[in-house]
C-alpha beads as a LAMMPS data file, in Angstrom:
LAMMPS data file: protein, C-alpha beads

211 atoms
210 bonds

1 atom types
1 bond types

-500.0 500.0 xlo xhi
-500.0 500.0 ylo yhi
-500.0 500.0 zlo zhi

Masses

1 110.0

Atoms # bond

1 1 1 -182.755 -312.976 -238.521
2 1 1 -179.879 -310.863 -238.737
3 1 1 -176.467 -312.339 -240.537
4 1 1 -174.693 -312.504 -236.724
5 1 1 -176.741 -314.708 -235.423
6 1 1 -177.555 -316.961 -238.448
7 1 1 -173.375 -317.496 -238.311
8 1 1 -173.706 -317.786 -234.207
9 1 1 -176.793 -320.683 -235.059
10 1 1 -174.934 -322.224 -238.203
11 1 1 -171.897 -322.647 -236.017
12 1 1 -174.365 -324.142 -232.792
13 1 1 -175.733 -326.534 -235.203
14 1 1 -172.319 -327.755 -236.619
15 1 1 -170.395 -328.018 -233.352
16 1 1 -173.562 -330.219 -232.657
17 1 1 -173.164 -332.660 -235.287
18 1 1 -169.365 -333.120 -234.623
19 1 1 -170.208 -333.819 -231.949
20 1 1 -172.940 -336.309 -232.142
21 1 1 -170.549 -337.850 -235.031
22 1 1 -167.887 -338.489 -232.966
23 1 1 -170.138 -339.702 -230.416
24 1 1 -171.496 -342.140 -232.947
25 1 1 -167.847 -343.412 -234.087
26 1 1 -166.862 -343.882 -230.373
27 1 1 -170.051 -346.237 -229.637
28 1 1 -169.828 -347.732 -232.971
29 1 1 -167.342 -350.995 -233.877
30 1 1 -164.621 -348.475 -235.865
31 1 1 -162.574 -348.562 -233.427
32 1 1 -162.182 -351.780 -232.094
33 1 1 -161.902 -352.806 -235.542
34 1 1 -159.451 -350.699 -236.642
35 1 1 -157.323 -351.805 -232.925
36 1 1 -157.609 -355.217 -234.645
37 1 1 -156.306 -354.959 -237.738
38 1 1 -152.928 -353.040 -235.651
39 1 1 -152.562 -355.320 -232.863
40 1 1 -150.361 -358.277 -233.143
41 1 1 -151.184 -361.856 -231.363
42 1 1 -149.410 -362.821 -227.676
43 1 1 -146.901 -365.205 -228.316
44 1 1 -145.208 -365.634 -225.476
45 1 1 -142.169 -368.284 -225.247
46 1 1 -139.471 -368.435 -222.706
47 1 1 -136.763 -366.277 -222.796
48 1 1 -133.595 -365.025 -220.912
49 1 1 -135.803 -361.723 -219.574
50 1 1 -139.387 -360.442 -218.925
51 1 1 -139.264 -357.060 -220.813
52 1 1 -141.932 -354.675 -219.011
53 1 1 -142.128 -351.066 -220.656
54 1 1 -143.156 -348.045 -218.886
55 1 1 -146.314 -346.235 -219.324
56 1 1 -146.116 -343.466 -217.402
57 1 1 -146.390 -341.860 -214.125
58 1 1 -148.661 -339.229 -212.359
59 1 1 -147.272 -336.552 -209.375
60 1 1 -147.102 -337.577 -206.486
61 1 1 -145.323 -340.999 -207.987
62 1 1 -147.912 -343.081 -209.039
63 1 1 -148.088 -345.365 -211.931
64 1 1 -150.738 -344.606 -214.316
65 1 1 -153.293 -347.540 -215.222
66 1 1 -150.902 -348.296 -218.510
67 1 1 -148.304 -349.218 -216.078
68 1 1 -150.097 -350.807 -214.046
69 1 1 -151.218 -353.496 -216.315
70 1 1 -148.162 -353.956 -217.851
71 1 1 -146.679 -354.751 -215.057
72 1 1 -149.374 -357.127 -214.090
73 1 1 -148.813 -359.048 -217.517
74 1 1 -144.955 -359.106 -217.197
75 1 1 -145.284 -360.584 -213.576
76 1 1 -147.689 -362.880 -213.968
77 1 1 -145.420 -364.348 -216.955
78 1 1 -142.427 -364.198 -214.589
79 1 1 -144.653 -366.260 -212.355
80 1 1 -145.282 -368.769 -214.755
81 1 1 -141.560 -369.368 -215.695
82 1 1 -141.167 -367.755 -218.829
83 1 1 -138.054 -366.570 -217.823
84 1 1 -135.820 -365.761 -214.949
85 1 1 -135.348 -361.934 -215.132
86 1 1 -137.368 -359.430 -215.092
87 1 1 -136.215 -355.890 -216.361
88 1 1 -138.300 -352.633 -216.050
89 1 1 -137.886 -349.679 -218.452
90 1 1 -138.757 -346.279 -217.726
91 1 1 -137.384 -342.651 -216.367
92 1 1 -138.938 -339.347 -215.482
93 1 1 -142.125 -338.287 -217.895
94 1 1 -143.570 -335.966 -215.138
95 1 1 -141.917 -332.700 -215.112
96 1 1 -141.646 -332.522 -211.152
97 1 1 -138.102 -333.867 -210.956
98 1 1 -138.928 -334.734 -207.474
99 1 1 -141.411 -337.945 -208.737
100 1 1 -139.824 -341.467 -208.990
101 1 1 -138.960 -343.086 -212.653
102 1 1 -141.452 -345.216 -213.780
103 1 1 -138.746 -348.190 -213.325
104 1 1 -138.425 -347.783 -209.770
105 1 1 -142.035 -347.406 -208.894
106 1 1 -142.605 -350.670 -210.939
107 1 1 -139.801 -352.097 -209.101
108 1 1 -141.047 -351.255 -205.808
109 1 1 -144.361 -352.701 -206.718
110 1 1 -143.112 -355.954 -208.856
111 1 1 -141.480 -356.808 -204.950
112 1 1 -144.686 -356.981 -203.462
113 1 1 -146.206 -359.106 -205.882
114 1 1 -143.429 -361.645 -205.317
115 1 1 -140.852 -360.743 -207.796
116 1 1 -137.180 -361.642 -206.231
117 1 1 -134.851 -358.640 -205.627
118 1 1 -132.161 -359.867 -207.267
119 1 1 -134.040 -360.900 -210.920
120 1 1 -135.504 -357.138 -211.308
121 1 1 -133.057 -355.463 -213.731
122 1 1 -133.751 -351.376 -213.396
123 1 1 -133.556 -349.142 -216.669
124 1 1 -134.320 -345.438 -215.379
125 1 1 -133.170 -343.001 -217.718
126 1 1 -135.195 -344.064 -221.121
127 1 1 -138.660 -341.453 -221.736
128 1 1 -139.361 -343.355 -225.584
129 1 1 -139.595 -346.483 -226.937
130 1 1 -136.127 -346.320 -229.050
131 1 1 -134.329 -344.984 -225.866
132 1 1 -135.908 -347.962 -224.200
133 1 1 -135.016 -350.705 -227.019
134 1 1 -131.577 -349.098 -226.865
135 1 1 -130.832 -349.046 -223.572
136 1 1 -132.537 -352.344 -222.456
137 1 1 -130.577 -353.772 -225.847
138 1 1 -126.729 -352.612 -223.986
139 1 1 -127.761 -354.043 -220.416
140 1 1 -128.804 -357.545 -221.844
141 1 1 -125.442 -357.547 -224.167
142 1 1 -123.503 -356.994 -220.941
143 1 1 -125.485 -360.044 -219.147
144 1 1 -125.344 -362.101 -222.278
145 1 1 -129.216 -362.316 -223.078
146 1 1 -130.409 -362.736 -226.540
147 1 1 -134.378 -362.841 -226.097
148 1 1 -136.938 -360.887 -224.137
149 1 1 -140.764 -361.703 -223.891
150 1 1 -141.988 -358.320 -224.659
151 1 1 -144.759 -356.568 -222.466
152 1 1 -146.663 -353.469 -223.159
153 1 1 -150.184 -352.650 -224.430
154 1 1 -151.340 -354.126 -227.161
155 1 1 -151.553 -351.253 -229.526
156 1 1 -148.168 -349.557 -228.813
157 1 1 -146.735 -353.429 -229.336
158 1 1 -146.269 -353.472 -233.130
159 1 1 -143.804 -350.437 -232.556
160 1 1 -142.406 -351.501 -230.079
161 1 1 -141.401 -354.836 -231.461
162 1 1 -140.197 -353.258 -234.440
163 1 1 -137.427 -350.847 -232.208
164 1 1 -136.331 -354.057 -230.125
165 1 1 -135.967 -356.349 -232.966
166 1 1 -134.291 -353.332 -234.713
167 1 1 -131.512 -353.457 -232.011
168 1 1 -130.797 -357.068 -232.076
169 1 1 -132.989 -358.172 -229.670
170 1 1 -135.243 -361.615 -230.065
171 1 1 -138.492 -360.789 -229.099
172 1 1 -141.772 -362.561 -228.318
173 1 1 -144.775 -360.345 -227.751
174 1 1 -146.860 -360.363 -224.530
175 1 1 -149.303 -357.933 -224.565
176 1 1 -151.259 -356.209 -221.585
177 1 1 -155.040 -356.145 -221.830
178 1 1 -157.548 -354.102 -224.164
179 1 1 -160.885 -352.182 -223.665
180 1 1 -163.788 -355.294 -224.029
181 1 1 -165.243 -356.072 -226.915
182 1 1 -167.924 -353.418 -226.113
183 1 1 -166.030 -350.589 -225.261
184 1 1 -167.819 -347.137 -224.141
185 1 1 -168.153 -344.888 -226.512
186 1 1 -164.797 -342.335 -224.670
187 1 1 -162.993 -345.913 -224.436
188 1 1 -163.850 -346.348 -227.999
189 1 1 -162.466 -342.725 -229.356
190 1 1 -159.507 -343.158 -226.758
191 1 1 -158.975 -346.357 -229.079
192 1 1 -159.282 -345.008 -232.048
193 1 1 -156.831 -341.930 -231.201
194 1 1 -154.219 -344.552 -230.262
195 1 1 -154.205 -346.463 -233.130
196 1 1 -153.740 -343.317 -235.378
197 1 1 -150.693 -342.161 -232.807
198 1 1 -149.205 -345.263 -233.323
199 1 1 -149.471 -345.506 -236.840
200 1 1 -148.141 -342.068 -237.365
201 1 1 -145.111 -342.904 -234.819
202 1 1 -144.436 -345.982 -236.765
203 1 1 -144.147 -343.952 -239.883
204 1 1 -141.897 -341.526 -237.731
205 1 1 -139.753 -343.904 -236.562
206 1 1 -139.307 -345.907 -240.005
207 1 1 -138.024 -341.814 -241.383
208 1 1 -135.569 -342.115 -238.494
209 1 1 -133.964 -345.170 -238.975
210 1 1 -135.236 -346.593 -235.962
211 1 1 -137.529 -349.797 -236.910

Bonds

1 1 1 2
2 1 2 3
3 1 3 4
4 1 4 5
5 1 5 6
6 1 6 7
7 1 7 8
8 1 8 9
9 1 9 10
10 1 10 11
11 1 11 12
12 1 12 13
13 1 13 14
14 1 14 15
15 1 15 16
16 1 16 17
17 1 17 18
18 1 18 19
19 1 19 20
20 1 20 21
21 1 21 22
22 1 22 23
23 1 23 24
24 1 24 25
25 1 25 26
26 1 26 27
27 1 27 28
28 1 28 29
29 1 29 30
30 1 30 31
31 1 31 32
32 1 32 33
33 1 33 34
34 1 34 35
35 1 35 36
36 1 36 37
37 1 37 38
38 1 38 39
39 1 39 40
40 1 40 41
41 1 41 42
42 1 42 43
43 1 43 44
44 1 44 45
45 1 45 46
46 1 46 47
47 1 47 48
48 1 48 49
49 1 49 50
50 1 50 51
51 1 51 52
52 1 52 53
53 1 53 54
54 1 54 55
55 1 55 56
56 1 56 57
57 1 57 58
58 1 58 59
59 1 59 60
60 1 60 61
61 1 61 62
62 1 62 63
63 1 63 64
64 1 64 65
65 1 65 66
66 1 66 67
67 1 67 68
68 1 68 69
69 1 69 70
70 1 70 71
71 1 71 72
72 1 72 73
73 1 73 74
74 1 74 75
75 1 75 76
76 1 76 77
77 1 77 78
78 1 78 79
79 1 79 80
80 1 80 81
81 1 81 82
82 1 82 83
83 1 83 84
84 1 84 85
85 1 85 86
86 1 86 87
87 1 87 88
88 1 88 89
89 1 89 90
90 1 90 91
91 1 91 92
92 1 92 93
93 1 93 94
94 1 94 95
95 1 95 96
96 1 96 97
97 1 97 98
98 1 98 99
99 1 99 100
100 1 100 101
101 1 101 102
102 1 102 103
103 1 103 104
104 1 104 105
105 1 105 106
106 1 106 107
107 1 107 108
108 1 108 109
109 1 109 110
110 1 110 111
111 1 111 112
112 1 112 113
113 1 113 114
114 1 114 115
115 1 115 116
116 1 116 117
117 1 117 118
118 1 118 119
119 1 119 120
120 1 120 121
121 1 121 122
122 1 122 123
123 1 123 124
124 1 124 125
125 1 125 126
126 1 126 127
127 1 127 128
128 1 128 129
129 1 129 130
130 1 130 131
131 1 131 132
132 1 132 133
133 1 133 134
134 1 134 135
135 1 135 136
136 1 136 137
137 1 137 138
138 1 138 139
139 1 139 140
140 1 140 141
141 1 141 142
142 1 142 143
143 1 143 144
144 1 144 145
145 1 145 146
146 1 146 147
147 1 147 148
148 1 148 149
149 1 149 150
150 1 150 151
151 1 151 152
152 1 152 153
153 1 153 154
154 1 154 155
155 1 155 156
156 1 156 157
157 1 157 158
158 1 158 159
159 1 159 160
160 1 160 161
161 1 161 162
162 1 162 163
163 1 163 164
164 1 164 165
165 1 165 166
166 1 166 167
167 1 167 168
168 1 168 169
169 1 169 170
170 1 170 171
171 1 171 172
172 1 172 173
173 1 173 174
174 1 174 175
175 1 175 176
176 1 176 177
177 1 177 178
178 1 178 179
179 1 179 180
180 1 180 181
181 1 181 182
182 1 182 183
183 1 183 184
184 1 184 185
185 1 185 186
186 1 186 187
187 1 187 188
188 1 188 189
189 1 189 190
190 1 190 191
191 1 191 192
192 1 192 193
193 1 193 194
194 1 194 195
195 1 195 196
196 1 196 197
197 1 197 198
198 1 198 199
199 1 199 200
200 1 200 201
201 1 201 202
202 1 202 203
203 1 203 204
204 1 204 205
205 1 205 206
206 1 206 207
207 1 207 208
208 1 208 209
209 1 209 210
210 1 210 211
């Protein structure tokens, strides 16, 4: 066999096994493990405002499934009375400057799930978590709120507890849902790559001064 096409085979046979590794590692409990030892436990308690945290948007303006279940979490506590506010954080992440902000297309949708006009609180401009700690931080000095039950996913909530806390702001986590216990093996890898993002953007953030 000549030396070409032993490399060609060699490099077959290892793009094979990556594969069937990573395939392995997705299926296998690594990841939900590893989502476990990040995550933080829900403990909501009631608060002056329902904190809801973007995440993200698609063209034409729709909210992506992050979003959506945020949103879902924060109203549902709304609902239940844990406080009387609810503010939505989020501005322009697709480049089409023609698609909503996140905020306003979970402000449009938080109305028809029964959500009051006039106790949705709109933060447009933020596109990261410090610009949304920051900026949710000045609008609930200028109302006079303290506390926030804190809604995002459950990975990205460590983080993002750290950056509100960071900017005087009482929080008390409320976390969207998670893949099952039995994730698939591309939910399982999709896992596992958050986990690492968020651990490396904690790191980030604690450089910057920001947590």
């Amino acid at each position: 066999m000549a030396r070409a096409q032993r490399a060609g085979l060699l490099i077959v046979l290892a793009a094979g096994l990556v594969s069937l590794a990573t395939l392995v590692a997705g299926a296998s409990p690594v990841p939900r493990l590893a989502a476990s030892a990040w995550v933080i436990p829900a403990a909501p308690r009631s608060a002056d405002a329902i904190v809801i945290l973007g995440g993200g948007v698609t063209w034409p303006g729709a909210l992506q499934c992050q979003s959506l279940l945020r949103l879902q979490r924060g109203v549902e506590l709304y609902r239940q009375g844990y406080a009387p506010r609810v503010i939505v954080t989020g501005g322009v992440t697709a480049p089409d400057a023609a698609v909503p902000t996140e905020a306003k297309l979970m402000r449009q949708l938080a109305l028809t799930m029964g959500v009051k006009p006039d106790d949705i609180v709109v933060e447009d401009r933020a596109t990261r978590t410090y610009e949304n700690a920051v900026r949710v931080a000045a609008i609930m000095r200028r109302g006079g709120w303290r506390s926030a039950v804190l809604v995002t996913d459950p990975v990205h909530m460590r983080r993002a507890r750290l950056v509100f806390e960071r900017v005087g702001i009482l929080t008390h986590p409320a976390p969207s849902l998670m893949p099952g216990n039995r994730p698939t093996p591309g939910e399982g890898l999709t896992l596992l790559e958050d986990v690492a993002y968020e651990v490396l953007a904690t790191v980030v953030y604690k450089l910057r001064g920001w947590v």
